[in-house]
N, C-alpha and C positions, 0 to 999 in steps of 0.2 A: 504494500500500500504506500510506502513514504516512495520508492521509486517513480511510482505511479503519477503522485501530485507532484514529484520535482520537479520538472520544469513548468507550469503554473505556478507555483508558489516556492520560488525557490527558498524564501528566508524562515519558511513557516516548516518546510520540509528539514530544513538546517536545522532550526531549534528542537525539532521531532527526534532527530537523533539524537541530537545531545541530551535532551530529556533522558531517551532509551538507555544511553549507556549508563545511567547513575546507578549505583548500586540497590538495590531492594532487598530488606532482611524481612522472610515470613513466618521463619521459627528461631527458636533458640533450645535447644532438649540435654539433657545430660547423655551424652557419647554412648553409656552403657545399654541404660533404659531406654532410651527415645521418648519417654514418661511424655505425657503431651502434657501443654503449660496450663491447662485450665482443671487438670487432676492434681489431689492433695497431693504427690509427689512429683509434681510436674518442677517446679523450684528448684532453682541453680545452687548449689553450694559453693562456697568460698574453698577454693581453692582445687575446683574440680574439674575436670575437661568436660568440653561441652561440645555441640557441631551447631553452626550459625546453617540456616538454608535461606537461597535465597536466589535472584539475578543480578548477574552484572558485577560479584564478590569480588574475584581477582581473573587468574590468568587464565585462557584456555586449556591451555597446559597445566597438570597439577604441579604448584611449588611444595617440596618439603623442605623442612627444618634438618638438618646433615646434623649439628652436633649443638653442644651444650657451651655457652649458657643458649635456650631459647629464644629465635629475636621478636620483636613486637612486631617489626616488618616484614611479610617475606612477599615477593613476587609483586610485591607492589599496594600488597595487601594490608589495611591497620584496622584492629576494632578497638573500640572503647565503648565502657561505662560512665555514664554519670548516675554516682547518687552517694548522697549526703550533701550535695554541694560540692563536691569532686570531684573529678575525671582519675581513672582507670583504665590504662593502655592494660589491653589483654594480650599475655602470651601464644606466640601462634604457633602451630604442630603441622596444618598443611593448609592450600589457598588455593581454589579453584572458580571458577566461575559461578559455579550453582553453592559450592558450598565450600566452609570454611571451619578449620580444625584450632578449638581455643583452650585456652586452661585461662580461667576468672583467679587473679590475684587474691591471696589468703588475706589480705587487709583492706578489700572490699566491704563495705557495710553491709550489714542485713538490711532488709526490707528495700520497696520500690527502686529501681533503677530503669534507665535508658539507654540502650544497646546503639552505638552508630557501625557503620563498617566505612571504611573510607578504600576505595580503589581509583586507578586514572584519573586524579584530580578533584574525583566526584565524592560525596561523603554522602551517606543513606539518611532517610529521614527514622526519628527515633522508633525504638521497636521494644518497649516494654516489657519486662522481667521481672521475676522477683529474686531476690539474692536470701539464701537462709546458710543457718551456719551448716547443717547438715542436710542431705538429701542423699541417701544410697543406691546407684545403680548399679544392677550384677551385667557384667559381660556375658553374652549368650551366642551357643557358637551357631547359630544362625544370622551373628550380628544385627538382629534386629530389636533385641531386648524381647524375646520370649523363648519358648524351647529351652533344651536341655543347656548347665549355666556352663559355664569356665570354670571348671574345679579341678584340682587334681587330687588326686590320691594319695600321699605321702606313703611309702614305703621303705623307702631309706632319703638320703642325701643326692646319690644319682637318679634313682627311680623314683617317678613321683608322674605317671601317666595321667593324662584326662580321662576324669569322670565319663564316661557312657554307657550304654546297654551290652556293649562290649567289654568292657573293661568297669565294672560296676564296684563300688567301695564297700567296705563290712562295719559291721554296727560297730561303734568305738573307735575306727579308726579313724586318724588326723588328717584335714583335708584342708588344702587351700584356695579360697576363692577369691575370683578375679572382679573390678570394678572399679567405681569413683566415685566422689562424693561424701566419704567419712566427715571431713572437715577440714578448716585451715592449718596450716603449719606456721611454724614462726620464723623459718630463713623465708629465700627466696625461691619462689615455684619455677621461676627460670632459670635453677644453676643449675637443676638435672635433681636424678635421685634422691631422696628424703628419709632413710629407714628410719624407722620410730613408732614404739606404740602412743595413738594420739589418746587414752583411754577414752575416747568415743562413749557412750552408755548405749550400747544396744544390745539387742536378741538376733541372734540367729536361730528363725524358724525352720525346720525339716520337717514336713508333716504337720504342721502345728505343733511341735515339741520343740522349746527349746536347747541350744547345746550349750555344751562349755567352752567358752571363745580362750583362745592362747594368746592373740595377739590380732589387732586391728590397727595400722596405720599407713604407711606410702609401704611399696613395692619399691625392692631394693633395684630396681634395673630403669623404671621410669618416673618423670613426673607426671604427679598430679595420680597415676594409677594407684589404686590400695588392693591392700590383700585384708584379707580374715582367715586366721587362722582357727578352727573347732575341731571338736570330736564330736561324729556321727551320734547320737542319743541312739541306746540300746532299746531291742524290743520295737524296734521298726525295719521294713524292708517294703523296696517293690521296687518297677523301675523306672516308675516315673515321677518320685516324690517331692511335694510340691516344697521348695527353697527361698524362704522369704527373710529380709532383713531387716528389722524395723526399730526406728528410734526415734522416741517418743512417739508420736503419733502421725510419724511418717513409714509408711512402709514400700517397700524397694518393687521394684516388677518380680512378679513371680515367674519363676523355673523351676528347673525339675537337677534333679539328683539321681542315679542308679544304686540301690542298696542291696544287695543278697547276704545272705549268711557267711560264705566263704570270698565273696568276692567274684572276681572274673565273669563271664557273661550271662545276663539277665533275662530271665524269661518269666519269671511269674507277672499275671495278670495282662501278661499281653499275648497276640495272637500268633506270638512265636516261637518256635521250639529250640532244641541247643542245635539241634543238624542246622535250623536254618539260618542262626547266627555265627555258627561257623561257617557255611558258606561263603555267609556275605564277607567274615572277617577275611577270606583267604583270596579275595576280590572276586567272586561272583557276585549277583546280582539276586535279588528280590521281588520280585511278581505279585504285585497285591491286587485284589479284590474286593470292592469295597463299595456294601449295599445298604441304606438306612431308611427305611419308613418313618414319618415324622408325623406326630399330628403337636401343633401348638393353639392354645386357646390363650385369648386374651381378654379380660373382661372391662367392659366403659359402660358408660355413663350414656344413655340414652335419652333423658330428659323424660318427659311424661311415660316413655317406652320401660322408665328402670332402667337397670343393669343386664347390661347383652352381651354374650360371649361371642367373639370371634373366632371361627375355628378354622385351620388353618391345615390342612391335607399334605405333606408332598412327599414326591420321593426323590434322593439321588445317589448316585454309583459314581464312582470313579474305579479305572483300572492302571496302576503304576509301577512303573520298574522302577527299586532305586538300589543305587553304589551304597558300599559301606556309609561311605563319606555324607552322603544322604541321609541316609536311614539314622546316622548317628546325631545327626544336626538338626530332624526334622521333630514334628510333634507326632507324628501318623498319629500313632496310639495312646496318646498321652489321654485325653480327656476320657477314656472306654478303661485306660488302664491306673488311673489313681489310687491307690492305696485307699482302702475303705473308711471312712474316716478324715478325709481331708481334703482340703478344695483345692482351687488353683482361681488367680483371679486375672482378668486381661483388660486392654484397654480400646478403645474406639472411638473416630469423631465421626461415628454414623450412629443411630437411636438402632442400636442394632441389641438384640438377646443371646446370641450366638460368641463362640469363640471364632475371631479374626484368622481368615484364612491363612494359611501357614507359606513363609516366604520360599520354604526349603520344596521344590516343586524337582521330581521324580519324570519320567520318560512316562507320557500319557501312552495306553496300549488300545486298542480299539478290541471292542467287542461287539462290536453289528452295530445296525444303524441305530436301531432302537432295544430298549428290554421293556416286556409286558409286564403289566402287574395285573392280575385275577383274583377278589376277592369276592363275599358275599354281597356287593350292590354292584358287579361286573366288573367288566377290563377298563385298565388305565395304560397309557405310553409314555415311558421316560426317553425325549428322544437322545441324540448323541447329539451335542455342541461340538460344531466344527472350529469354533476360537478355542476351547479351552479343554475340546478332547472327552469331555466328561459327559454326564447321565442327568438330567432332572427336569422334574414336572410338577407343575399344582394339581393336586388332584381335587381338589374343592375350594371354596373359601368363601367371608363373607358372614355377614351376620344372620342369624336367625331369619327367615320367615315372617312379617308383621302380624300378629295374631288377627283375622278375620278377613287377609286378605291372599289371596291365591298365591303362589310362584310368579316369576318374575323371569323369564328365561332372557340368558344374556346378562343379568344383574350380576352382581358379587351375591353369593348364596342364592341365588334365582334359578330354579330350574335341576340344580343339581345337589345334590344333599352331601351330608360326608359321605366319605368314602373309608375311611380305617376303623370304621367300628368294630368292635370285637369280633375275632372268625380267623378262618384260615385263609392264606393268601399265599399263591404260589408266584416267583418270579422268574423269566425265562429270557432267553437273549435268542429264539431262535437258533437258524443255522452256527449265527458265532461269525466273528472274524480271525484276527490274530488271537486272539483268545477264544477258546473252542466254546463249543456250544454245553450250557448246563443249565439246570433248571433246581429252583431251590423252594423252601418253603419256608414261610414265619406262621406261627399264632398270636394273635392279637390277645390279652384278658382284658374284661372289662368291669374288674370289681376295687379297682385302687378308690381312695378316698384321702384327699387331705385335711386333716379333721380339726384343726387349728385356724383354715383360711379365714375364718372371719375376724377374730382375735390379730391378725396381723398386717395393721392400717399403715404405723410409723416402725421404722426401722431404725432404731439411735445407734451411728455406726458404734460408739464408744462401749456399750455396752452388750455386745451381741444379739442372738436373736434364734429364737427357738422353734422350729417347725416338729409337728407329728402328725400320723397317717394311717390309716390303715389298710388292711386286703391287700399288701406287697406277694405274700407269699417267701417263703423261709429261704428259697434259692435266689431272688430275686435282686437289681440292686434299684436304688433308687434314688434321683439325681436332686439335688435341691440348687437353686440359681436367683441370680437376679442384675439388676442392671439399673443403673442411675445416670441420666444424661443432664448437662446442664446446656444449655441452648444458647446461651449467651458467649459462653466460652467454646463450644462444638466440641464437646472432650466428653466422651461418657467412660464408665469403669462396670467392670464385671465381674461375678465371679459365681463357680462353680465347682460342687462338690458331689461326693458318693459317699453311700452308706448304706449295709446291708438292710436289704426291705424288713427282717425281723426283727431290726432293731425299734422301729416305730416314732425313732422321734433323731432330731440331730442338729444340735446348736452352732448354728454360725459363726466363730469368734470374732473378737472385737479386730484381732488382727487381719481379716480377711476383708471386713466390712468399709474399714477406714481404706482401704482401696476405691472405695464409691466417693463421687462426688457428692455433695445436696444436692437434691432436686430442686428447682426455684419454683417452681409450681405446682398446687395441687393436683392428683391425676384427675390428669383428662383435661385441666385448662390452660396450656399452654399452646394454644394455636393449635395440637395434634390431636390426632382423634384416638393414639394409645397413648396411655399417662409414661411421664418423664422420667417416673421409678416404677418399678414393675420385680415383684421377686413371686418363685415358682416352686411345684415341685410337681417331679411325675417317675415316672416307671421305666426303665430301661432294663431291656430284654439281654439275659445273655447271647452270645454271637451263636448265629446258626454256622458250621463250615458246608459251604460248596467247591465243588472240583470243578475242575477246564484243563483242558489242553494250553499249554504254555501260561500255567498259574498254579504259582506258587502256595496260595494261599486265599482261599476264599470267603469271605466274610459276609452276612447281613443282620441285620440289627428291627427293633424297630426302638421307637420312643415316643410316649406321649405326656406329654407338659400344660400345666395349668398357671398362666400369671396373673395376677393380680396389680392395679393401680396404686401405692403405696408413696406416702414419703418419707423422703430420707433426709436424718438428721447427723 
């Protein structure tokens, strides 16, 4: 476009570029976590690294920082803070055009500050932070700040492997984890390494179980990065347990841990066995299957109608090859394989109730064009997505029916009822493509009961929060969840958890909770038509296995969930 109007306007097309090139900061997140800024841990700590995002930062080319001391400028690149009434040249690590690598000075103040980035003569207009002394992010080797952390395993002085499903840790033993954000130091964050316990006052959660910390302060090899030294808490295992860091009432992104008894490769509660993680470890590859029935209800506010449930039908499949290096980095199994008893909490700036698709993506494998679903109210189609490789359909949706007045064909819930009501339901792929043809089956129950939901209006994260149920059945697991969005700041928080269905009841801890933001509105009136807090709980079937020709491992599931409009405190 500015080519376009150049010669018509040639001075107004001049000032358009110049405009263009000024720098633009749209984030500011802690390096580890990526915590978005409008979540209780979204907050920069003093003396932390952080990634600035943006346009127009520094060079095309990526600059990095070669040695120590650190400079303020590289590539042409300078950021600063103001606040207090001060300026804050930030330390730089690397300087790219979209995005910029910082460590925030240990004698930066707390509270409100102003982020500029200054590149090619041009300085950014201010980009608002908040500075606190502590805010913890663990390093995640999906570098996305979720999935399984940066841990290693302490075994001696040479040997000290990464934590994974390959290489899993034993209860008691000394682990070190990777991150930022403990807090400030008293040298300088740009002379290089800092060893020191900063005694920090936190927990390190495993499971919800506290451990015993050895040492929390910088990592002897960089700036700005910290370690946490623990020992694993005894009388836990699995291999996706949920690793959270919390000080005072900030708690870190959650990850996962690998625990077994003995150590070395992990398979309980996931849908792999020791053959097929010796495979993968000896560079073969992994073949998954992957099929889940879903029904979600959401309940609002109808006005003279009452309270209406949404109910919400689908299905989707995916089929994945993944490397070691995949499978070790990704979640596949994480939320199906939690440790009973314990959550895992995530974050989003979409009003979403689900866990964030997973960054760690595997070799999509094709299995025909579509797979059927056959139930007791007939056939449904999940076709094949040609972008994304994958399986998924609504099979219903839409509110109730208006009492006295007909179907509505074409409507949301018009015409077509649910479809996953209790019964048997077979799934098949046809002929099959790269993965052969197989046909599988689920049973739906239809006698769960959450027998608390009315009792459960406000959620005060600080104090936990206690859901119970009935008609799980004694084999059964069952999931409890929820999700808090603030609209203002576009940052919501989630979390989820398991618990066996004969347990009846299973308290949310304060540590898991204070991951949610407040809601600013009561449900249902913020401009959406589902409330801005919403917590649930439903029933999740153990995995049916199916076979195919060039597959590994087959899986389906189903799940069905009931939310509620809530606010959170």
């Amino acid at each position: 476009m500015m080519n376009r109007f150049l010669p018509l306007f040639g001075l107004a097309g001049l000032l358009a570029t110049t405009a263009a090139a000024q720098p633009v900061v749209t984030g500011a997140l802690n390096t580890a976590s990526y915590a978005l800024s409008g979540l209780p841990n979204g907050s920069l700590a003093q003396g932390s690294m952080i990634a600035i995002f943006g346009r127009n930062l520094g060079p095309a080319s990526i600059a990095l920082a070669q040695s120590f001391p650190l400079p303020r400028n590289l590539g042409g690149t300078a950021a600063r803070l103001t606040a207090g009434g001060a300026n804050y040249d930030l330390i730089l690590t690397y300087s790219v055009a979209s995005q910029v690598g910082a460590i925030i000075p240990s004698n930066t103040p707390v509270g409100a500050a102003q982020l500029t980035v200054s590149f090619g003569g041009q300085t950014s207009a201010n980009f608002a932070v908040n500075i606190v002394r502590s805010s913890f992010g663990i390093f995640t080797a999906n570098q996305g700040g979720t999935g399984p952390a940066i841990a290693q395993n302490f075994n001696s002085q040479t040997d000290q492997p990464i934590n994974s499903i390959l290489n899993a840790a034993r209860p008691g033993q000394t682990i070190t984890l990777w991150g930022t954000g403990l807090g400030p130091i008293s040298g300088d964050d740009a002379a290089g390494a800092a060893p020191g316990d900063l005694g920090t006052n936190l927990e390190v959660l495993v499971g919800n179980r506290p451990a015993t910390i050895r040492y929390r302060g910088r990592s002897g090899c960089c700036a700005a990065v910290d370690q946490i030294v623990f020992d694993v808490p005894s009388g836990i295992q699995g291999c996706y347990v949920p690793l959270t860091v919390r000080i005072g009432n900030i708690v870190s992104n959650s990850t996962y841990l690998a625990i077994t008894p003995n150590g070395g490769r992990c398979t309980a509660g996931t849908p792999f066995s020791d053959a097929d993680l010796q495979k993968v470890s000896s560079g073969g590859t992994l073949s998954i299957g992957n099929i889940n029935l879903s029904r979600t209800g959401t309940k609002v506010s109808q006005g003279p109608l009452g309270t209406q449930e949404l109910k919400f039908d689908d299905g989707s499949a995916s089929f994945v090859r993944f490397t070691a290096a995949q499978l070790t980095a990704s979640q596949f199994a994480a939320a199906g394989a939690l440790p009973l008893g314990s959550c895992l909490t995530f974050s989003s700036s979409d009003q979403a109730t689900s866990l964030p698709p997973d960054p760690i993506q595997g070799t999509m494998l094709d299995a025909g064009p579509k797979l059927t679903v056959t139930g007791p109210s007939g056939t449904r189609e999940m076709l094949r997505e040609a972008a994304s490789g994958s399986y998924s359909a609504t099979f219903s949706s839409g509110i109730p029916n208006i009492p006295g007045l007909p179907p509505i064909p074409g409507l949301p819930g018009g015409g077509a009822g649910p479809f996953l009501d209790a019964g048997a339901f077979t799934i098949d792929n046809g002929a099959g493509a790269f993965v052969g043809g197989f046909r599988t089956q689920l049973t739906i129950p239809g006698n769960f009961t959450w027998t608390n939901e009315s009792s459960v209006n406000t959620i005060v994260r600080s104090a936990g929060q206690e859901f119970t149920w009935s008609g799980a059945g004694t084999n059964s697991t069952v999931s409890i969840s929820g999700f808090s969005f603030d609209a203002a700041a576009r940052a919501g928080g989630g979390f989820f958890c398991l618990e066996r269905g004969s347990a009846n009841r299973f308290t949310v801890p304060a540590a898991v909770l204070l991951a949610l933001p407040r809601n600013v509105a009561a449900p249902g009136q913020a401009g959406d038509l589902t409330p801005t807090g919403q917590v649930g709980i439903g029933l999740t079937s153990d995995p049916v296995r199916f076979t195919a020709n060039n597959l590994d491992i087959g899986l389906a599931t189903h799940s069905a969930t009931s939310f509620k409009g809530v606010n959170v405190q």
